[in-house]
C-alpha positions in Angstrom: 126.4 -47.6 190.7 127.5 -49.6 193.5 130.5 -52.0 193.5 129.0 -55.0 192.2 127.7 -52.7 189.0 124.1 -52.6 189.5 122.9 -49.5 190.5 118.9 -49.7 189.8 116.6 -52.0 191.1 113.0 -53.3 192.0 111.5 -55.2 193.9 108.0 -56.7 193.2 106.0 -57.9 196.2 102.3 -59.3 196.3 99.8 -61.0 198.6 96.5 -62.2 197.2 94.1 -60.5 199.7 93.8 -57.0 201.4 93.9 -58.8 205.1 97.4 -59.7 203.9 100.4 -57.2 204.1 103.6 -57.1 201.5 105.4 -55.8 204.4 108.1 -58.7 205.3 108.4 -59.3 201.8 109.6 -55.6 201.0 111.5 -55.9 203.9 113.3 -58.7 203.3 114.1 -58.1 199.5 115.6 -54.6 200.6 117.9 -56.3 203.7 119.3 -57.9 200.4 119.6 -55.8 198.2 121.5 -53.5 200.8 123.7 -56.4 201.3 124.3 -56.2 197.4 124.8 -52.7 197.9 122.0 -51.4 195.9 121.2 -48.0 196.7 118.1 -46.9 194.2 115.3 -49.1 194.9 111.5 -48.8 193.2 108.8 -50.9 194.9 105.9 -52.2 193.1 103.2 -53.8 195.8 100.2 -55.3 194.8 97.7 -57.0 196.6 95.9 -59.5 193.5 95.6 -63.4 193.4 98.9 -64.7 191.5 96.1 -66.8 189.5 94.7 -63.3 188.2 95.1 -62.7 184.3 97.9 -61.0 184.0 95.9 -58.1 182.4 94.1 -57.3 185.3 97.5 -56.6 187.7 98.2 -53.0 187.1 101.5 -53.0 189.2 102.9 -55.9 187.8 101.8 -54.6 184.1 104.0 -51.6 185.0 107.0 -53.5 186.1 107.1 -55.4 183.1 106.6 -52.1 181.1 109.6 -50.7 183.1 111.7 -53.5 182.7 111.8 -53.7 178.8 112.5 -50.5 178.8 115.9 -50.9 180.8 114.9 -48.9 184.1 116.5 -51.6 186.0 119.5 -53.2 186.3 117.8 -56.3 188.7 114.3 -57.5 189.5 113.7 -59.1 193.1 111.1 -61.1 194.4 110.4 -62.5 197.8 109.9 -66.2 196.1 109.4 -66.9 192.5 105.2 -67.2 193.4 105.1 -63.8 194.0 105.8 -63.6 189.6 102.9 -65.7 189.5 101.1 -68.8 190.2 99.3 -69.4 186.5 102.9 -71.7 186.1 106.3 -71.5 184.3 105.4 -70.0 180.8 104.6 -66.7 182.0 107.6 -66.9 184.8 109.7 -67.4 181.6 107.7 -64.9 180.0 108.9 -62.4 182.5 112.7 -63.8 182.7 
């Protein structure tokens, strides 16, 4: 556990096509969770359109299966479209 009390977290990054790379994203959401002091990190990359049904993203899927069942302490995201772009119901959904 690290001093601020979280001790396990993920970080979901996306892109929508393979000519794009999650990369910076990971990169970025790892320089802050390092900052935080989080030491046990899980990635979850995809590379899917954020206007995909949901049922059709694997990675997310398995996030959001890992998350209700308490793996994780925090969730990170490189911006909030990465969630999703189908709108706010389903980025409440998954708050």
């Amino acid at each position: 556990m690290s001093e601020n009390g979280l001790s396990d977290a993920a970080i979901y990054a996306r892109v929508s096509t393979s000519d794009q790379d999650v990369s910076r994203q990971l990169d970025e959401a790892h320089e802050h969770l390092e900052r935080l002091g989080v030491e046990d990190v899980e990635e979850y990359p995809e590379i899917v359109s954020g206007a995909a049904d949901t049922d059709t993203r694997e990675v997310y899927n398995q996030l959001l299966d890992d998350v209700e069942t308490g793996r994780f302490d925090l969730v990170v995201v490189h911006e909030i479209s990465r969630l999703s772009r189908l709108g706010p119901t389903e980025i409440h959904e998954f708050i």
